[in-house]
C-alpha positions in Angstrom: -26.5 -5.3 14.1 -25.4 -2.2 15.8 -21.4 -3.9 16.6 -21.7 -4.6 12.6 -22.5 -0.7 11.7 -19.5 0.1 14.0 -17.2 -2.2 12.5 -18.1 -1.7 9.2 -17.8 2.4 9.6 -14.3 1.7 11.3 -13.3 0.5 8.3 -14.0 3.3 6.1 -11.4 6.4 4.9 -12.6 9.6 6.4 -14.2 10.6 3.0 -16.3 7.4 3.0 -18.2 8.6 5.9 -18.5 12.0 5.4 -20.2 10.6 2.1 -22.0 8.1 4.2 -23.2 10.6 6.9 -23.9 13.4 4.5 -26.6 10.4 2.6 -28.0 9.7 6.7 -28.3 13.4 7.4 -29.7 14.0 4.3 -32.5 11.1 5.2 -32.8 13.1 8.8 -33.6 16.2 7.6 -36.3 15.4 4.8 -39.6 16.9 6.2 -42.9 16.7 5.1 -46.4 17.2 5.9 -46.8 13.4 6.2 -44.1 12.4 8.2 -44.0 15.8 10.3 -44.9 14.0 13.6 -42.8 11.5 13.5 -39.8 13.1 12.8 -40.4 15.6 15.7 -40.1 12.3 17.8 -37.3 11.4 16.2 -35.1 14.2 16.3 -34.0 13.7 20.4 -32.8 10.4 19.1 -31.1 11.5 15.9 -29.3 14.7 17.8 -27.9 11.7 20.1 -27.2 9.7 17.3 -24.8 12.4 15.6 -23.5 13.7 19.0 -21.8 10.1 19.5 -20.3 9.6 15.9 -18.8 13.3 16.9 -17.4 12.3 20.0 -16.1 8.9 18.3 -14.9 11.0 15.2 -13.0 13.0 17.5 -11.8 10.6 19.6 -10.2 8.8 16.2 -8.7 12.2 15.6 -7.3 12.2 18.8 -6.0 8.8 18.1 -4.2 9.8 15.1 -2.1 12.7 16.5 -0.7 10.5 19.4 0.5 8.6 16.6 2.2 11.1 14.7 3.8 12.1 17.9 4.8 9.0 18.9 6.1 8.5 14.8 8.3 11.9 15.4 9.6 11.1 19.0 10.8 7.1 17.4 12.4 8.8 14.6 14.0 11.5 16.7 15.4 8.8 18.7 16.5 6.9 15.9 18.2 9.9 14.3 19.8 11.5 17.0 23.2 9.3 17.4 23.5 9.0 13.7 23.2 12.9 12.7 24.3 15.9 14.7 21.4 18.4 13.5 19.6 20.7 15.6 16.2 19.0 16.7 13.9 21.5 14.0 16.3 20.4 10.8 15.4 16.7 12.2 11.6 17.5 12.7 11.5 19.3 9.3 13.3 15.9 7.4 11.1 13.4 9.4 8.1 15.4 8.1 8.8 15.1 5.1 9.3 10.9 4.9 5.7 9.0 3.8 5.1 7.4 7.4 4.6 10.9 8.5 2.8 12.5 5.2 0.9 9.4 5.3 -0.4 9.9 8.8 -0.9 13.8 8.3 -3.0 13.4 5.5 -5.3 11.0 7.6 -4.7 13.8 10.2 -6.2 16.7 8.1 -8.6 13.9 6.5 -10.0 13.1 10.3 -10.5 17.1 11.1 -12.7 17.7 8.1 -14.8 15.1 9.2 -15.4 16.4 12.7 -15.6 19.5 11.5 -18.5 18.3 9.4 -20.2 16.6 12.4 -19.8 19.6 14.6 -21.6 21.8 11.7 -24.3 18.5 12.0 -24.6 18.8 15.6 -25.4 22.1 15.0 -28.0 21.7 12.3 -30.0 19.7 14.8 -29.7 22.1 18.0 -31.9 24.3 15.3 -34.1 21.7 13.8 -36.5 21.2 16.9 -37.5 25.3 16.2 -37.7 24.6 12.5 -40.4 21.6 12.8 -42.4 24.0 15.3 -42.4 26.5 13.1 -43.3 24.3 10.8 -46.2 23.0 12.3 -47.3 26.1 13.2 -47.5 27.1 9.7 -49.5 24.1 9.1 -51.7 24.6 11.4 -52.4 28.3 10.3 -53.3 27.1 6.8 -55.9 24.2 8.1 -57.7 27.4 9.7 
């Protein structure tokens, strides 16, 4: 079930899982007197949980600016014996073709995302004070 998840979150654009995380998160963080306990015990495992999809969100990213560099340094090469331009007028007309929009848009697609996780892994670096707290408050009104 887990290699399923994976596969079928591989497959999704960028803003797919930022709308798929942002419904998960949202599930993570929905705290109530009744389930109060539980999610305390939960919250080690959740941190984990979003910790990897940063790490794996980041390695993608990672992923996709080899690309672009390996897309620029095969044009470059391609370019070079055909057209006598200096190597920025070259860089600046490959940059411009769709291959290399194409891949800088997943590029900028990719770093919202992790920015997004990184602002999750956050969230839950707080929440362990926010149930005390909140348990604490409960525990001052059942005096």
């Amino acid at each position: 079930l887990h290699d399923v998840i994976i596969t079928l979150v591989k497959d999704m654009t960028p803003q797919e899982k930022l709308e798929q995380y942002s419904k998960e998160i949202a599930e993570d963080l929905k705290l109530n007197e009744m389930v109060i306990q539980q999610k305390s015990f939960e919250i080690p495992q959740r941190k984990h949980y979003w910790v990897t999809k940063l790490i794996l969100e980041t390695q993608e990213l990672n992923r996709l600016e080899r690309k672009k560099k390996a897309l620029e340094k095969t044009a470059l090469e391609k370019q070079e014996p055909l057209v006598q331009m200096s190597t920025a007028s070259m860089k600046n007309v490959i940059a411009n073709t769709k291959p290399m929009q194409e891949i800088t848009q997943e590029i900028e697609d990719q770093k919202m995302l992790v920015e997004y996780l990184n602002k999750v892994e956050k969230i839950f670096a707080y929440i362990t004070n926010d149930v005390k707290n909140i348990v604490e408050i409960m525990q001052l009104q059942v005096l």
